[in-house]
N, C-alpha and C positions, 0 to 999 in steps of 0.2 A: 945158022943158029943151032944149038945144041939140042940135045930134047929136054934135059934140065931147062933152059931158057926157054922150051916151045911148052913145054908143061904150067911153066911158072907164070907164062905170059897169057894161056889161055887159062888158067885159074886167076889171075886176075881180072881179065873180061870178066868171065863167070861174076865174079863178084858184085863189080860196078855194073852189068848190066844188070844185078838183082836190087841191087840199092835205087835204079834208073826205076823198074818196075815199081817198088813198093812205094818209091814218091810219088807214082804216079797215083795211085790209091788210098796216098795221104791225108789226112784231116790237118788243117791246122789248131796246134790246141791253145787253150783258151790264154793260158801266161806267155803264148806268143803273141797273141793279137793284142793283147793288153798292154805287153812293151811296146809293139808296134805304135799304137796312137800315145805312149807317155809325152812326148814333145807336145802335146793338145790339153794336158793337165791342167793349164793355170786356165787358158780359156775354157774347158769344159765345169770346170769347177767355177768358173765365173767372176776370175780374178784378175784376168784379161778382157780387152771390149772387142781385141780380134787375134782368129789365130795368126800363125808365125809364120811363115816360108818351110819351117821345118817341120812343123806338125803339118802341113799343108802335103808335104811331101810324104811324113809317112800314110798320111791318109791314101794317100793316092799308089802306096805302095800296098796297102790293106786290100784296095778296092780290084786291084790286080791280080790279089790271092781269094778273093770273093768271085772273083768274075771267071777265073778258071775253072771252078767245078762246083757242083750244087752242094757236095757234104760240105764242101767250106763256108760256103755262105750258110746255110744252114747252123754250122758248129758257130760262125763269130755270132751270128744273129743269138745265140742261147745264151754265150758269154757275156754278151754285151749286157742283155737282159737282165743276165745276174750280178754283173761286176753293177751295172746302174741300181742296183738294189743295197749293196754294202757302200755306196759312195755317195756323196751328197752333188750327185752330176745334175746342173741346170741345165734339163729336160730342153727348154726354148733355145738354148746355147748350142747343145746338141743340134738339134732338130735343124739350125740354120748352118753347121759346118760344113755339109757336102756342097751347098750351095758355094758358099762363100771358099771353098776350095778347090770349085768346078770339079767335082764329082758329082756324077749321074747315078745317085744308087736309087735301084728299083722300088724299095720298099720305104715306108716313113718309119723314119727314128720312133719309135711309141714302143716301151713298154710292156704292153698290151698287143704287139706285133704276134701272130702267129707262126713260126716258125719254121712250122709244115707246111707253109704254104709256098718258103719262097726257094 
């Protein structure tokens, strides 16, 4: 290899392993987690009497990004709280989708959830 090439190649490292680090430190933000569950819209709004295979899925792809690291669960827990505030989400609908998706999340759908705490 040249040093042009040895140069180019370790500034590329360089790079991707800064991008490597900074995901690791990442928040996920709020209009990601919110497209995340859009396949759960027509159930969460109460328009459906059960979710989909595919809202089932992103659920379970949310619960994955909750379950890695505590600012994530923390951050969807705040969005959630506010996006359920601008949206006419049936609360009982909510409330039984981790179930009925077999997801184990630690905390109850409410609200009124404390956010610091989990």
């Amino acid at each position: 290899m040249t040093a042009l090439c040895t140069t180019r190649w370790f500034a590329a490292m360089a790079v991707l392993a800064a991008m490597l680090i900074a995901s690791c430190d990442a928040v996920i933000r709020c209009n990601d987690a919110v497209t995340q569950v859009i396949p759960c819209e027509s159930f969460l709004l109460g328009q459906a009497t059960a979710p989909t295979s595919v809202c089932c899925n992103a659920v379970k792809n949310l619960d994955s990004v909750a379950s890695a690291s505590q600012p994530d669960r923390k951050a969807i827990c705040e969005c959630f709280k506010q996006t359920a505030r601008s949206f006419p989400v049936n609360l009982p609908k909510a409330q039984q989708l981790p179930q009925l998706c077999q997801v184990n999340i630690p905390v109850g759908i409410d609200p009124s959830v404390d956010c610091n705490t989990i």
